[in-house]
C-alpha positions as CSV (number, residue, x, y, z in Angstrom):
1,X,-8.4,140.3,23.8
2,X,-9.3,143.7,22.7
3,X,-9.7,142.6,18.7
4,X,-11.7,139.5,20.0
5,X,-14.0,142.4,22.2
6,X,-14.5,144.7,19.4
7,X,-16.2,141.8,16.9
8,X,-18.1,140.9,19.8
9,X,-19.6,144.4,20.2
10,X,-20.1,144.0,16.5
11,X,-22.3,141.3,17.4
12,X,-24.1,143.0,20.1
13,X,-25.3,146.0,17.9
14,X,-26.7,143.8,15.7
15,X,-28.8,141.4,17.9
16,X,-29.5,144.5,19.8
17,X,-31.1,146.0,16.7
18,X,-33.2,143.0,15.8
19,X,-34.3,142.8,19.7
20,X,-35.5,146.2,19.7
21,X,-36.5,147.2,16.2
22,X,-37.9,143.9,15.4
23,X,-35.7,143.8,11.9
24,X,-34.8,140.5,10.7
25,X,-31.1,139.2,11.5
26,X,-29.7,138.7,8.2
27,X,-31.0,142.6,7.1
28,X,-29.0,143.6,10.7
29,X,-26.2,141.8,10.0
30,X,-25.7,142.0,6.1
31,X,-25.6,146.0,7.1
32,X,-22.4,145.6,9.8
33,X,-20.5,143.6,7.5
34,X,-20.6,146.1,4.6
35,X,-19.8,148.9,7.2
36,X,-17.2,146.9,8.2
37,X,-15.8,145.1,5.0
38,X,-12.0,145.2,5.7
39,X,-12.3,143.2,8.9
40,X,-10.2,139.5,8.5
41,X,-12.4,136.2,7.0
42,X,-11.9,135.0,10.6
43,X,-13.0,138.2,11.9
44,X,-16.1,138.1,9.6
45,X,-16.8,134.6,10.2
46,X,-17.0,134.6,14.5
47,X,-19.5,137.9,14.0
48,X,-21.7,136.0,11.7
49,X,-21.9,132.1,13.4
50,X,-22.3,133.9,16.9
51,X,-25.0,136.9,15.8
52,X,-26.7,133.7,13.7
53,X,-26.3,131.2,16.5
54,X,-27.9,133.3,19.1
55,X,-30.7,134.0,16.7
56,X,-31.4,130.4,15.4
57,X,-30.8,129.0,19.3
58,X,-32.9,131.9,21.4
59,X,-36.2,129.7,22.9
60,X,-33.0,127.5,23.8
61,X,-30.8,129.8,25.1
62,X,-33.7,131.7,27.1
63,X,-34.6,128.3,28.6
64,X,-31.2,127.9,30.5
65,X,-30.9,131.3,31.4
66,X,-33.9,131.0,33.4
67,X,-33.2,128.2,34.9
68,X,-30.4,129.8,36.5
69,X,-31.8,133.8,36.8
70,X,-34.0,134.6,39.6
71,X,-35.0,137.2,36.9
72,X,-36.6,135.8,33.7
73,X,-34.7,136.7,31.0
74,X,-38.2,138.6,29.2
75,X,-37.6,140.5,32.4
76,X,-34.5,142.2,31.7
77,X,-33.1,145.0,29.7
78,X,-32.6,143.9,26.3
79,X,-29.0,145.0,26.4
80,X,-28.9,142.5,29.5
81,X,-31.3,140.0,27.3
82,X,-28.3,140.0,24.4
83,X,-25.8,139.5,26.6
84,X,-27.1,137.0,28.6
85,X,-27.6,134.8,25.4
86,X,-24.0,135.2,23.9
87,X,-22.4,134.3,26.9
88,X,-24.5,131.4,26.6
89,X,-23.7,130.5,23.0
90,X,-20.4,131.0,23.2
91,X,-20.2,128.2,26.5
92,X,-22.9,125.8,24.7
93,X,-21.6,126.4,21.1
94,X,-18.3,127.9,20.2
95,X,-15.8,125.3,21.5
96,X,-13.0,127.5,20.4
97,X,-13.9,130.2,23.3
98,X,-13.1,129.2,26.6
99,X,-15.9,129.6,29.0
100,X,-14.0,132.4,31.3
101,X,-13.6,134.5,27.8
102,X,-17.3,134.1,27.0
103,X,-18.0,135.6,30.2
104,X,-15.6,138.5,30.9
105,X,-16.0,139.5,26.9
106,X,-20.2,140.0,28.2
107,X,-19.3,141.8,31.3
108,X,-17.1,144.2,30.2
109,X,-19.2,145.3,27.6
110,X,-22.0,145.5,29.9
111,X,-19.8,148.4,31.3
112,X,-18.7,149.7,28.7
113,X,-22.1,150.1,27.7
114,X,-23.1,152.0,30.7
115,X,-24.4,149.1,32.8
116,X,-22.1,148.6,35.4
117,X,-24.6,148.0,38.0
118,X,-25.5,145.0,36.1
119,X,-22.4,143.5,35.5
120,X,-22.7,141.8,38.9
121,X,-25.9,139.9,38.0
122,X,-24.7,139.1,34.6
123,X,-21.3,137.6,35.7
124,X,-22.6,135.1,38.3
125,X,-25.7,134.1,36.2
126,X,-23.0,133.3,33.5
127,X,-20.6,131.4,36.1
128,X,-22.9,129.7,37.6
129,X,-24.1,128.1,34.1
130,X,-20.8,127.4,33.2
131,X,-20.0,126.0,36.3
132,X,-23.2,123.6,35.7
133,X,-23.2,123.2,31.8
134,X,-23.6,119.4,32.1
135,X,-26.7,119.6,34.6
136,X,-29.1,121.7,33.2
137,X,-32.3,120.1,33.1
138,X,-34.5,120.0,29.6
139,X,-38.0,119.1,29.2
140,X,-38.6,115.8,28.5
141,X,-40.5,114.3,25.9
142,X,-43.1,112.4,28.6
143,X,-43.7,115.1,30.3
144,X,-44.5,117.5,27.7
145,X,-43.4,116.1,24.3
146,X,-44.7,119.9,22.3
147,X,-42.2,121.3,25.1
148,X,-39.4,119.1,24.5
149,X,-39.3,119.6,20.7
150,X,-39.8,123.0,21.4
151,X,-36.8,123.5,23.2
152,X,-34.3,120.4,22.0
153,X,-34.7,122.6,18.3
154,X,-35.4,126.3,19.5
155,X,-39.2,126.2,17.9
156,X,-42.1,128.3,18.6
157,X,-44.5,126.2,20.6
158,X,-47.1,126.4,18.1
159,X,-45.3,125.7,15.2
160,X,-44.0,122.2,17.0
161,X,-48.1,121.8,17.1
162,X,-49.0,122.6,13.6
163,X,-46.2,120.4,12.5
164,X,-47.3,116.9,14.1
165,X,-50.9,118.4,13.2
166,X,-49.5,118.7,9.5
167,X,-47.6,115.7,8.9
168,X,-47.6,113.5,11.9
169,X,-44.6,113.4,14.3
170,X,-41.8,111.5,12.5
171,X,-41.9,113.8,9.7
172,X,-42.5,116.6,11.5
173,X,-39.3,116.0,14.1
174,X,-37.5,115.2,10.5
175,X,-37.9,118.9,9.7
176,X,-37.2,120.5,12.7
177,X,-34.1,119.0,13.0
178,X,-33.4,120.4,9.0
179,X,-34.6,124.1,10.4
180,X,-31.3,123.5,12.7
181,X,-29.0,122.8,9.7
182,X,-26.2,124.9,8.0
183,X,-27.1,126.0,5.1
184,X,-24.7,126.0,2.1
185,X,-25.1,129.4,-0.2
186,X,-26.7,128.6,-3.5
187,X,-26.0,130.8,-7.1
188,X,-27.4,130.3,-10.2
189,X,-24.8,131.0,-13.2
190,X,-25.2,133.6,-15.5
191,X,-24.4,132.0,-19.3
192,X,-25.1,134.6,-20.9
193,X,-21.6,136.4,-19.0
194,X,-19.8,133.2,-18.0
195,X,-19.9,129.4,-18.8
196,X,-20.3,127.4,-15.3
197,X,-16.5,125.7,-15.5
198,X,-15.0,129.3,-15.8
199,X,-17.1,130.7,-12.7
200,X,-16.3,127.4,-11.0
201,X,-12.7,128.3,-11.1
202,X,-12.8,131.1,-10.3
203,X,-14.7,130.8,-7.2
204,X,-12.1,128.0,-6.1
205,X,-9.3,130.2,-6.8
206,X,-10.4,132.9,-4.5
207,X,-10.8,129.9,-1.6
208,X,-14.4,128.9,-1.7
209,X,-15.3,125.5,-2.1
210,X,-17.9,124.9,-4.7
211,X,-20.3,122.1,-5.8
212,X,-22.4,121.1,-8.9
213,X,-26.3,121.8,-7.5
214,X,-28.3,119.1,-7.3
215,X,-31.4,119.7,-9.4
216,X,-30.9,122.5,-11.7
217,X,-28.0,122.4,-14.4
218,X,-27.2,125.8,-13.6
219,X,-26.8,125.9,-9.7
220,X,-23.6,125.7,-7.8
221,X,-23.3,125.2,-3.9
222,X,-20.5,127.5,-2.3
223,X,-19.3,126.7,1.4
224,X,-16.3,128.8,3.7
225,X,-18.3,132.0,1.9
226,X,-18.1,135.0,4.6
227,X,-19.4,138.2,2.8
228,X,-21.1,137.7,-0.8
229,X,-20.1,141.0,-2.4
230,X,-16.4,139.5,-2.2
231,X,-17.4,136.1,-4.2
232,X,-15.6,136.5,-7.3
233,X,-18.2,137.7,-10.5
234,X,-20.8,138.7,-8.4
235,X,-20.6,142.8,-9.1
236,X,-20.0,141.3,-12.3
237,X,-23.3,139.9,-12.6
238,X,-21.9,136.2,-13.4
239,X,-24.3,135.0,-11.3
240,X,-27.3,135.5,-8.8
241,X,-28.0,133.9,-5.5
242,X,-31.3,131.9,-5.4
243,X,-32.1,128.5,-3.9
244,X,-32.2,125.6,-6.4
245,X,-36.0,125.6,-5.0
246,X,-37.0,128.7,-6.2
247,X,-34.7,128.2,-9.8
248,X,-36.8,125.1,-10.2
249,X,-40.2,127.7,-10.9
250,X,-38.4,128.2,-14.8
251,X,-37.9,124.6,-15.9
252,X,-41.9,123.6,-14.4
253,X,-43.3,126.5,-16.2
254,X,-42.0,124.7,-19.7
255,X,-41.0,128.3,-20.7
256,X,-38.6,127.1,-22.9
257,X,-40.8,125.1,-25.3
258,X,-43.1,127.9,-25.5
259,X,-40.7,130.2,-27.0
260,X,-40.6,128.3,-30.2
261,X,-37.8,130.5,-32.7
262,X,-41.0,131.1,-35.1
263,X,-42.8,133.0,-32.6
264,X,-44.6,135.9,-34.2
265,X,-43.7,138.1,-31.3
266,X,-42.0,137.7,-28.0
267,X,-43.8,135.8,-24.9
268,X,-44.8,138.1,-22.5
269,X,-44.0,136.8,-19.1
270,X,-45.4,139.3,-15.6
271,X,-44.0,138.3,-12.4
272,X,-46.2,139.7,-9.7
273,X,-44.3,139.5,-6.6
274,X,-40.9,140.1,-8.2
275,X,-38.3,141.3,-5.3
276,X,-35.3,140.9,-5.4
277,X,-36.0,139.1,-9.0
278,X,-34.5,136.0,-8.5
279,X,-37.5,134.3,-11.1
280,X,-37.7,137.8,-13.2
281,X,-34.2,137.5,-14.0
282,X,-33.7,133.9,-14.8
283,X,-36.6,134.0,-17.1
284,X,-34.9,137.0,-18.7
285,X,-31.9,135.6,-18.8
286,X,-33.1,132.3,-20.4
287,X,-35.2,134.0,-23.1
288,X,-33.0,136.7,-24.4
289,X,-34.9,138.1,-27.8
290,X,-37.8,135.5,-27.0
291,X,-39.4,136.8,-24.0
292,X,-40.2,140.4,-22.4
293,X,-40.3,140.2,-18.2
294,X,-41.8,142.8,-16.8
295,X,-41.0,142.5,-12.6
296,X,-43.4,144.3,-10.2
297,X,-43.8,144.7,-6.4
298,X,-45.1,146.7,-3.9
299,X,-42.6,149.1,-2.8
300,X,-39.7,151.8,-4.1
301,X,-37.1,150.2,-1.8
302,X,-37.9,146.3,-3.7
303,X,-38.2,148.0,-7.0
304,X,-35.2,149.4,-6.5
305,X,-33.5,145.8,-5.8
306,X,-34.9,144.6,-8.7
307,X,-33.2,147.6,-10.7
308,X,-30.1,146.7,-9.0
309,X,-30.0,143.1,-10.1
310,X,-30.8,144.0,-13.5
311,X,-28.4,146.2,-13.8
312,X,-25.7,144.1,-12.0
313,X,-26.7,141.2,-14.9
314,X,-26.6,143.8,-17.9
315,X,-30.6,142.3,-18.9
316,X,-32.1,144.4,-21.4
317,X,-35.2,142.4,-21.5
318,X,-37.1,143.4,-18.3
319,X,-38.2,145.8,-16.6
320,X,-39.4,146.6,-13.1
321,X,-43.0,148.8,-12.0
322,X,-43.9,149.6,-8.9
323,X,-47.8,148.1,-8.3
324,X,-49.7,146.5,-5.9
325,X,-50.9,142.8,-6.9
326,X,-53.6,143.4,-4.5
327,X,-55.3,146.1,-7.0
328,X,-56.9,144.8,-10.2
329,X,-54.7,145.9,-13.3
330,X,-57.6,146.3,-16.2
331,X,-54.3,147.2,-18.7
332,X,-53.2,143.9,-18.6
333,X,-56.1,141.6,-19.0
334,X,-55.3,138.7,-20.8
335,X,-52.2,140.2,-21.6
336,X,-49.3,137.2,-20.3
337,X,-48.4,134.3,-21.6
338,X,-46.7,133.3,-18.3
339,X,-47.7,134.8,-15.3
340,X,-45.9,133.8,-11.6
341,X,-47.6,134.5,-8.6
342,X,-44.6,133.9,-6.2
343,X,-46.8,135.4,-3.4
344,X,-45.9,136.4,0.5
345,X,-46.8,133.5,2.5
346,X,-45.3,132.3,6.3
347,X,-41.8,131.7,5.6
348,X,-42.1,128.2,7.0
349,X,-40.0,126.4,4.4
350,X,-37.1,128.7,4.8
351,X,-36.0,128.6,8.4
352,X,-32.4,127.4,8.2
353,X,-31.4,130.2,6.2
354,X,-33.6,132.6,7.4
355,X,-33.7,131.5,11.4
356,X,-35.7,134.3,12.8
357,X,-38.6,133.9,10.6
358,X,-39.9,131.8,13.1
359,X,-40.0,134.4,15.6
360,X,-41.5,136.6,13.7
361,X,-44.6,134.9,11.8
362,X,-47.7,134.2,14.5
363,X,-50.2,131.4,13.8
364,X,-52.8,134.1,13.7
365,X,-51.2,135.2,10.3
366,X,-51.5,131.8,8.8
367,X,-55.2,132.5,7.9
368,X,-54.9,136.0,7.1
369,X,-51.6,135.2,4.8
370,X,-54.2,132.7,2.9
371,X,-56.8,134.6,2.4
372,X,-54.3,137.5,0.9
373,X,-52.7,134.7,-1.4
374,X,-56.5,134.3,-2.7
375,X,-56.7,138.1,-3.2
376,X,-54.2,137.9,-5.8
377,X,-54.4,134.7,-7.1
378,X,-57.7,136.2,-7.9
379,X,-55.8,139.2,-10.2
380,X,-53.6,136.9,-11.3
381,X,-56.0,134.9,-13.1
382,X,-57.3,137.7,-15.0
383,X,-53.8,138.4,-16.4
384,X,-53.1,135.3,-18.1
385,X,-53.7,134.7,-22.1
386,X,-56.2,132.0,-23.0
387,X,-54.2,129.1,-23.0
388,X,-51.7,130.3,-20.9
389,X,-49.7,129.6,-17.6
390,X,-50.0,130.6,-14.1
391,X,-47.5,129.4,-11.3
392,X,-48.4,129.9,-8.2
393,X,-45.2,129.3,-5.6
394,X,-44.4,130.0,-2.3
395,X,-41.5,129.3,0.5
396,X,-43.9,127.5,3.1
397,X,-44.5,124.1,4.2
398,X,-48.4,125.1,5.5
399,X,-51.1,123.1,3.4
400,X,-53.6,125.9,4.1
401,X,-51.7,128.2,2.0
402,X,-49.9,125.6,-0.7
403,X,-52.4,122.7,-2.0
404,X,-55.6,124.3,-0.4
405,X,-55.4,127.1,-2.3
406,X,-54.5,125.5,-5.6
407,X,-57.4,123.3,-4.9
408,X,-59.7,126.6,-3.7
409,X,-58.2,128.6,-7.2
410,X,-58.6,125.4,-9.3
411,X,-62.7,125.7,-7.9
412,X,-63.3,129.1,-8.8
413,X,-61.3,130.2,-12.3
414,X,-61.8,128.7,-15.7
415,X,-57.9,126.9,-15.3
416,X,-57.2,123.1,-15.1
417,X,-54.1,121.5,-13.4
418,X,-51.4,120.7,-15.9
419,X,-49.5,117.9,-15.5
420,X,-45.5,119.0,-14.3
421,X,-44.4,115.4,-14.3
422,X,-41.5,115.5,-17.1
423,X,-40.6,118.8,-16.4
424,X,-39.7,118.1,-12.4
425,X,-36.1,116.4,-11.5
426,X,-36.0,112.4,-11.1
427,X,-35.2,113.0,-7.7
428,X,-37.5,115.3,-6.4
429,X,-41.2,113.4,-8.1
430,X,-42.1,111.7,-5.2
431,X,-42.9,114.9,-3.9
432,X,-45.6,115.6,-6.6
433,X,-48.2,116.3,-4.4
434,X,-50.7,116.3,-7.7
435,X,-50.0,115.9,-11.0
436,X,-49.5,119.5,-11.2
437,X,-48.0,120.5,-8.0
438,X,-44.7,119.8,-5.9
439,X,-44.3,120.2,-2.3
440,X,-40.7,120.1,-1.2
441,X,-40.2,119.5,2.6
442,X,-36.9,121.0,4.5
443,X,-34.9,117.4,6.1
444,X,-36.4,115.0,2.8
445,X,-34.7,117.6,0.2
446,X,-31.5,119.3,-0.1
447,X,-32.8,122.8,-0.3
448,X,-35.4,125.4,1.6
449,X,-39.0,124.1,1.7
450,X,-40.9,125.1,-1.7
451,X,-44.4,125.1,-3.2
452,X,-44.8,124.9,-7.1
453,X,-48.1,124.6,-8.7
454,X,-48.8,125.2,-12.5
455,X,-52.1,125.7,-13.8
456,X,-53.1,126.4,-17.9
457,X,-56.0,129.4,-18.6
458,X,-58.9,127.4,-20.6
459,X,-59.5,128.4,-24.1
């Protein structure tokens, strides 16, 4: 069982890094499998479902632990912690492991790491949940029905709270069960480099299933995909990964109709929160000659992303500066006739792709993250042409910082709502939460929870 020991210690280092230097899962992980890019698809695939399992399952996992530790696992050393919780997985989980692998794998690397006086407590804490798998005891939902979601779907207390608050309990159960859910990896074709039916079978070829997407023409949904860089066309920049959600920001913002053929010059289009350009570059892409994008953020390391994925999609009609949205920019006043304020928000709507967020985002930010989305809304408003567009999206489900804001903007700049309704997919309109706005919810939509608004500058 050596092989089967090594990916395992894979998988420790990397939940060991996120548990200590408080680094988000995917960053952690993404960074092993490039280090490690010759290991088998099976190899690849047992490191990423038990490092994302253990992520997306902790408040779960934690939960049974205790019940069977006389020391709480918040008590132990993380190495201990980690451990603990991928023994647990694996027994819960992973029907493929048996239950005596799961728990000799974790205590010989408890050794191996230099914790032999531990192994003890780790391996009968271990047995003796395996032994009683079928009798632990859960919360239950009339005894403390915040507690029992909280648990049954491995949710922050509060979060279970705000939800109900938010959208009353059937709903809100609705999408905590859809944080739980596998995710299928999303691209967006690149026509300008490849027509959709040739990167479709080319994908295939290679062993990847693929689907059409379901609301934007140029989306595809890959499944059995174990390390992106490998997908077929992406160094190749045949495509980009991006949630249909997020693709859906070009069609709303009618882009295409505004860059008529007799334009005098090309539209000028600023995206203010850029990284890693997933909107930049399909606007780019879309407007060749007609448009100029130019992609900012805040820091070297996302402008540098940015200058990666143009380069990787050979786009000669963008460019990326470093700036912070928070700072007034006097130099471009009026000066866009597009201008997309994808800002930082809570993360709320992205949870079963991203399943640490939720450990990471306190309700404390909630107001804070608001009140910073009104900051630059405020700068974003001065940027935009007369007559002009401003979208204002972000990944959250949290009505404080999606339709109370576009209600709070709409009260204090000279803009008006404009009406989105025949530029939104038949499917998705009943989640017009305006005329001018769309709020898709995680469990009613097959894609991450999104907020669109579009607003038009007065003349």
């Amino acid at each position: 069982m050596k092989k089967e020991e090594n990916i395992r210690e894979l998988a420790l280092d990397v939940l060991l890094e996120a548990e200590k230097n408080n680094v988000f899962i995917k960053d952690a992980l993404n960074r092993q499998l490039f280090a490690h890019q010759f290991l088998s698809k099976q190899d690849r695939a047992f490191l990423s479902r038990l490092v994302e399992g253990v992520t997306e399952y902790t408040i779960k996992l934690d939960y049974i632990v205790n019940c069977y530790s006389k020391t709480k696992i918040n008590k132990c050393k993380p190495l201990i912690r980690v451990l603990l919780r991928m023994g647990v997985y694996q027994m819960f989980y992973m029907d493929s492991v048996p239950d005596q692998a799961a728990v000799n794998e974790c205590v010989k690397l408890a050794k191996k790491r230099g914790f032999a006086n531990l192994s003890g407590f780790l391996n009968g804490v271990l047995r003796q949940i395996g032994r009683n798998k079928d009798k632990v005891v859960f919360p239950t939902k009339e005894e403390d029905e915040v507690n029992y979601f909280s648990i049954k779907y491995s949710m922050p207390a509060w979060i279970v709270e705000e939800y109900i608050e938010w959208f009353k309990k059937d709903k809100a159960v609705k999408i905590l069960k859809a944080s739980l859910d596998e995710k299928k990896l999303t691209i967006r074709v690149n026509n300008r480099k490849i027509s959709k039916g040739e990167l479709i079978k080319k994908i295939e070829d290679f062993g990847i299933s693929v689907e059409n997407g379901l609301y934007v023409e140029d989306a595809l949904r890959l499944s059995d995909v174990n390390y992106v860089n490998r997908i077929p066309g992406f160094k190749e920049g045949e495509f980009f990964i991006q949630d249909e959600s997020s693709m859906l920001v070009y069609g709303i913002s009618g882009a295409s109709e505004m860059a008529k053929d007799d334009l005098e010059e090309p539209l000028k289009i600023l995206d203010l929160c850029a990284a890693p350009g997933g909107k930049s570059t399909h606007f780019a892409e879309k407007l060749q000659g007609k448009a100029f994008v130019e992609a900012r953020d805040l820091t070297d390391s996302k402008i540098d992303k940015i200058n990666e994925n143009i380069e990787r999609l050979e786009l000669d009609n963008i460019r990326a500066l470093k700036y912070d949205a928070l700072v007034p920019d006097e130099d471009r006043k009026e000066y866009a006739d597009i201008v997309l304020a994808d800002l930082p928000c809570s993360g709320l709507g992205v949870l079963s792709g991203k399943n640490d967020v939720k450990y990471h985002i306190r309700k404390s930010q909630l107001l804070e993250l608001t009140n910073l989305q009104r900051n630059i809304l405020s700068n974003a408003a001065e940027y935009v042409k007369p007559g002009g567009i401003l979208i204002y999206s972000t990944c959250t489900i949290n009505p404080s910082e999606n339709d109370e804001n576009s209600e709070w903007f709409l009260s204090h700049f000279p803009f008006e709502g404009e009406d989105i309704g025949g530029l939104v997919p038949e499917d998705l309109k009943e989640y017009m939460e305006k005329p001018y706005s769309l709020q898709l919810l995680p469990g009613f939509v097959k894609c991450d929870g999104f907020y669109i608004a579009k607003f038009r500058k007065k003349l």
